[in-house]
VEXDREN-2710 file (C-alpha; in Angstrom, 1 decimal):
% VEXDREN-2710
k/r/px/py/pz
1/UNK/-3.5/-0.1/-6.9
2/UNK/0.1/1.4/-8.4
3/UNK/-1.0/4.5/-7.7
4/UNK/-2.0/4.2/-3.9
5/UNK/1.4/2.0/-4.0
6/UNK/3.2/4.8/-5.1
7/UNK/1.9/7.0/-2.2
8/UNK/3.7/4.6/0.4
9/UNK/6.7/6.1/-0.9
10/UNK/6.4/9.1/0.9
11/UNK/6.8/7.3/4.7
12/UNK/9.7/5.9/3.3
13/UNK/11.0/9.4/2.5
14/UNK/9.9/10.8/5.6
15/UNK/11.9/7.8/7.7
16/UNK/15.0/8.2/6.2
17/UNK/14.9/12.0/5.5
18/UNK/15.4/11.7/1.6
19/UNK/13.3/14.5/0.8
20/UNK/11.1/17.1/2.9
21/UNK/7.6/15.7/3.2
22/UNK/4.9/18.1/4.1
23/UNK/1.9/15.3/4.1
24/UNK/3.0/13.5/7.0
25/UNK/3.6/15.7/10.2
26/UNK/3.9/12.5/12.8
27/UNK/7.1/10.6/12.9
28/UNK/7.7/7.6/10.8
29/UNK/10.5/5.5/12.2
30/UNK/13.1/3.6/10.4
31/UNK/12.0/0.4/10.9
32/UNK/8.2/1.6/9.6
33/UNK/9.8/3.5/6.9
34/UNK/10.4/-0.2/5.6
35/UNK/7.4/-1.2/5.7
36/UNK/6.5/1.9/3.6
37/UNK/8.5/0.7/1.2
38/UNK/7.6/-2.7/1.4
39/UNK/3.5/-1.7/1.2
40/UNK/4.9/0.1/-2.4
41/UNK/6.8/-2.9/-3.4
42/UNK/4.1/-5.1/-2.8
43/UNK/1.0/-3.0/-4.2
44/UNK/3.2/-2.2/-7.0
45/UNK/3.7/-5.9/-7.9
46/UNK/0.1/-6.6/-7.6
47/UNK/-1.1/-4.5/-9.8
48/UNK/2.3/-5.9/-12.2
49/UNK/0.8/-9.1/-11.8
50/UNK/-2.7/-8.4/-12.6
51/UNK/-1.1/-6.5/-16.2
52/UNK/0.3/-10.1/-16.5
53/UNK/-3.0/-11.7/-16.0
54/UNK/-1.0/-14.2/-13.5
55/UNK/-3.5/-15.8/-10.8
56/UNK/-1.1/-14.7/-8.0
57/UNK/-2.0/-11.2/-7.9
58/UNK/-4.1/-11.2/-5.2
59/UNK/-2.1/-13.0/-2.5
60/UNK/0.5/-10.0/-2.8
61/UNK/-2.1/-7.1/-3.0
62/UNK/-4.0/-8.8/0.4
63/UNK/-0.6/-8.8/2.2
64/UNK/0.2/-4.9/0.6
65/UNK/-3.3/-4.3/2.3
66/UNK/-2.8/-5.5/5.7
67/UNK/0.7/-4.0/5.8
68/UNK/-0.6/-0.4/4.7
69/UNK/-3.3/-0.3/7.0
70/UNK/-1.0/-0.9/10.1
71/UNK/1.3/1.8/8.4
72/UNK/-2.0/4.5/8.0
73/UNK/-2.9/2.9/12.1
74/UNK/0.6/4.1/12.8
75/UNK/-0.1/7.8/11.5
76/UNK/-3.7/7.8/11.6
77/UNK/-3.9/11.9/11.8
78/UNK/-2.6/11.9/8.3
79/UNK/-2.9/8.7/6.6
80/UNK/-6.2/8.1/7.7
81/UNK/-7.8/8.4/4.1
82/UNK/-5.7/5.3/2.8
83/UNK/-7.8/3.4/4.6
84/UNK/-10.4/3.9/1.6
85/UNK/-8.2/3.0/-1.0
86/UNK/-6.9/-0.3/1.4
87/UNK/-11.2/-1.1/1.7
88/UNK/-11.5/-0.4/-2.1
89/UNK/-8.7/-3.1/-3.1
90/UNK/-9.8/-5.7/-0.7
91/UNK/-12.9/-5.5/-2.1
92/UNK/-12.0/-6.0/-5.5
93/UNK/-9.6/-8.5/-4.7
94/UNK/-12.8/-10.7/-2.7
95/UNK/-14.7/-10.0/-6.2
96/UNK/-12.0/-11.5/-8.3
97/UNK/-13.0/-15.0/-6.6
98/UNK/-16.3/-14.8/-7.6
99/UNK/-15.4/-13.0/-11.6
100/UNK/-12.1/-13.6/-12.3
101/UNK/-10.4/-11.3/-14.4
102/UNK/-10.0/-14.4/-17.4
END
């Protein structure tokens, strides 16, 4: 989940022309390159959270998911493959209802 958190990072880049970024060859606006960052912020504190072993966890990583998947929507033609990673965490986040992590 940190990892594919990380990756959000790059649309952020790409937005505000921090660095050149090869991966994404559609435009990511301003306002989306805060979402990017937001997506990172809130996958990153998810998978914080779950380190912690704090019940919250999942409430941020199923808002990180929603907000990433409009973001890979938004540049399907080269985001299209987070939309794996997105199913993969949702998933695991249903499970933890039924096996919590405890």
């Amino acid at each position: 989940m940190m990892l594919h958190g990380f990756i959000h990072l790059i649309g952020f880049t790409k937005a505000f022309n921090l660095a050149p970024v090869t991966q994404l060859t559609q435009v990511v606006s301003k306002p989306n390159g805060i979402l990017w960052m937001l997506a990172t912020l809130l996958f990153v504190s998810a998978a914080l959270l779950i380190f912690l072993r704090k019940d919250a966890w999942w409430i941020l990583a199923v808002m990180a998911v929603f907000v990433s998947q409009y973001l890979i929507i938004t540049t399907w033609q080269d985001a299209k493959w987070g939309t794996v990673a997105n199913v993969f965490i949702l998933i695991a986040t249903l499970l933890q209802f039924k096996y919590p992590f405890r």
